[in-house]
N, C-alpha and C positions, 0 to 999 in steps of 0.2 A: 618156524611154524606159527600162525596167528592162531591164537586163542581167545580173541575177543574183537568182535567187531564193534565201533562207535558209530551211531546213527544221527547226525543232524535231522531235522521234522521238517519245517516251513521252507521249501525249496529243494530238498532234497526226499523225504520220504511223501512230499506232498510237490503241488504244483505251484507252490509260495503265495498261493493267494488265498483269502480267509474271506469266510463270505457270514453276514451278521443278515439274520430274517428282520422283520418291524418289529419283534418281541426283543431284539437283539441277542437272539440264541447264534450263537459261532457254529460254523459246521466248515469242515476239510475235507476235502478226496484224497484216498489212499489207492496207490495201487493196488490188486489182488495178486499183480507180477512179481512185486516186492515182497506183499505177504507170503507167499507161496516158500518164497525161498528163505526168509529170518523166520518164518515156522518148522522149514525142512535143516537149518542150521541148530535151531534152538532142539526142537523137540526131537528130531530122528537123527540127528549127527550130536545131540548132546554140546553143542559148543555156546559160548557165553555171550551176547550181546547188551549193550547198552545204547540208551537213548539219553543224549544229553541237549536240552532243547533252551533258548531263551524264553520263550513264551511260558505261559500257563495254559494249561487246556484241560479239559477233563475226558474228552477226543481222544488226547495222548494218551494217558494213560488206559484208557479203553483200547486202544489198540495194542498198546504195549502190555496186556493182561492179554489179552487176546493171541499172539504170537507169542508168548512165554518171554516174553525180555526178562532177562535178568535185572537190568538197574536200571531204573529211567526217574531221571533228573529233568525238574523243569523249573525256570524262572532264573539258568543262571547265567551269570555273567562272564563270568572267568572260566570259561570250560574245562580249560587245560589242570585248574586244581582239583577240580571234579574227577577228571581223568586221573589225576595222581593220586586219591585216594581208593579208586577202584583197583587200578594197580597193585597196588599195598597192599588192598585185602583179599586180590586174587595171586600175590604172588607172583608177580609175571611183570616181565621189563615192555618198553615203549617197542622193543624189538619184536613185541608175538601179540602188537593193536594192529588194525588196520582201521583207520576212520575217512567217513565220508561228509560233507559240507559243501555248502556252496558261494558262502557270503562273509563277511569281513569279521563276525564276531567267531568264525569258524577258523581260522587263519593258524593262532599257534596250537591251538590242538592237533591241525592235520600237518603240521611243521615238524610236531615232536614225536609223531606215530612214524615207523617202519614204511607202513605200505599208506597212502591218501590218496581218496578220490574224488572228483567233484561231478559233478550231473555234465550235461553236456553247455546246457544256459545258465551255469556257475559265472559268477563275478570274476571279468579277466581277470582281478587281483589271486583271485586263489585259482583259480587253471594256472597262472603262473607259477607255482610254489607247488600244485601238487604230484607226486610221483606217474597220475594216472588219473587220465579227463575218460568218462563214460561216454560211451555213444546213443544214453539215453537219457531225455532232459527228467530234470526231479519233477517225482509225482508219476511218471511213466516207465518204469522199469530201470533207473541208474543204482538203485539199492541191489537189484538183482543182478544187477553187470559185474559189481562190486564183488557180491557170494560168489557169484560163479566164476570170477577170475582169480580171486583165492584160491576156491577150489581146484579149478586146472592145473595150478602155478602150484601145489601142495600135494598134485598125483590123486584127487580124492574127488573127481568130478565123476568118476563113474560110480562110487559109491551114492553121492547125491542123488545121478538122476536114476538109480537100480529103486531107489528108495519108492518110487512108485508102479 
C-alpha cells in the first residue's frame, strides 16, 4: 500500500521551463490536472505527499500550501536522504513511496522507492530505471497519471473519483 507520494517540480509537476519577466520575477505553470488529483489525495483521501525539489522557489512553496503537501523540500541535492528522513518520521519503509522525476538528480530516489515514475519527455536515463513511464509529459497531467495508477493498482480509484 503507498502511503506517500514524492513529487519532483521542474519537469515533472511543471513543463521544466522557468521563465524570469525584465524585473527577473521567476514564474512556473502548473497543471490544474495535477492539482486536482495531490488535492484529492492529500485533503479527501487523507494520504501524505512530498515535494522534494532542487531549485528554490517561493512558486513552490505556494503551491505546495496550496494542495496541502505535507513536506516540501527545496534547494537539495541529495534527494534520496531527504527521502530517508521523511520515512523515519512517517514510519514507513521505501515499500509504501511511490515517487515521480524526470531528470538525473531524480535517479536514486526513484531507484529506491516501490513504485517510480517519470512524465513521458523524462530523461531516457530515468525512463530506463523507472518501474512506470507516464503517457503524459511533466507539467501536463504525468502527476495525475501517477495518483490515478496507484489508485486503480490499490482498489481505491472508485473512491477518488466518488469524491466529487
Amino acid at each position: 500500500m503507498i502511503k506517500l507520494i514524492v513529487l519532483d517540480v521542474d519537469g515533472t509537476m511543471t513543463d521544466g521551463k522557468i521563465y524570469y519577466d525584465e524585473n527577473g520575477i521567476e514564474s512556473k505553470s502548473f497543471s490544474v490536472k495535477d492539482g486536482m488529483a495531490i488535492a484529492i489525495w492529500t485533503k479527501k483521501l487523507g494520504k501524505k505527499c512530498a515535494i522534494i525539489t532542487g531549485r528554490n522557489s517561493k512558486i513552490v512553496q505556494k503551491r505546495a500550501d496550496e494542495l496541502s503537501v505535507t513536506y516540501c523540500f527545496q534547494g537539495i541535492k541529495e534527494k534520496l536522504s531527504v527521502l530517508e528522513d521523511i520515512c523515519k518520521q512517517e514510519n514507513i519503509t521505501f515499500d509504501e513511496v511511490a515517487s515521480i522525476g524526470d531528470d538525473l538528480n531524480d535517479l536514486s530516489m526513484l531507484k529506491a522507492t516501490k513504485l517510480s515514475y517519470a512524465p513521458n519527455d523524462a530523461s531516457p536515463h530515468v525512463k530506463d530505471i523507472v518501474t512506470n513511464i507516464c503517457d503524459k509529459d511533466g507539467g501536463d497531467g504525468a502527476v495525475r497519471y501517477m495518483i490515478e495508477d496507484i489508485l486503480k493498482n490499490q482498489d481505491e480509484l472508485q473512491e477518488y473519483l466518488s469524491i466529487w
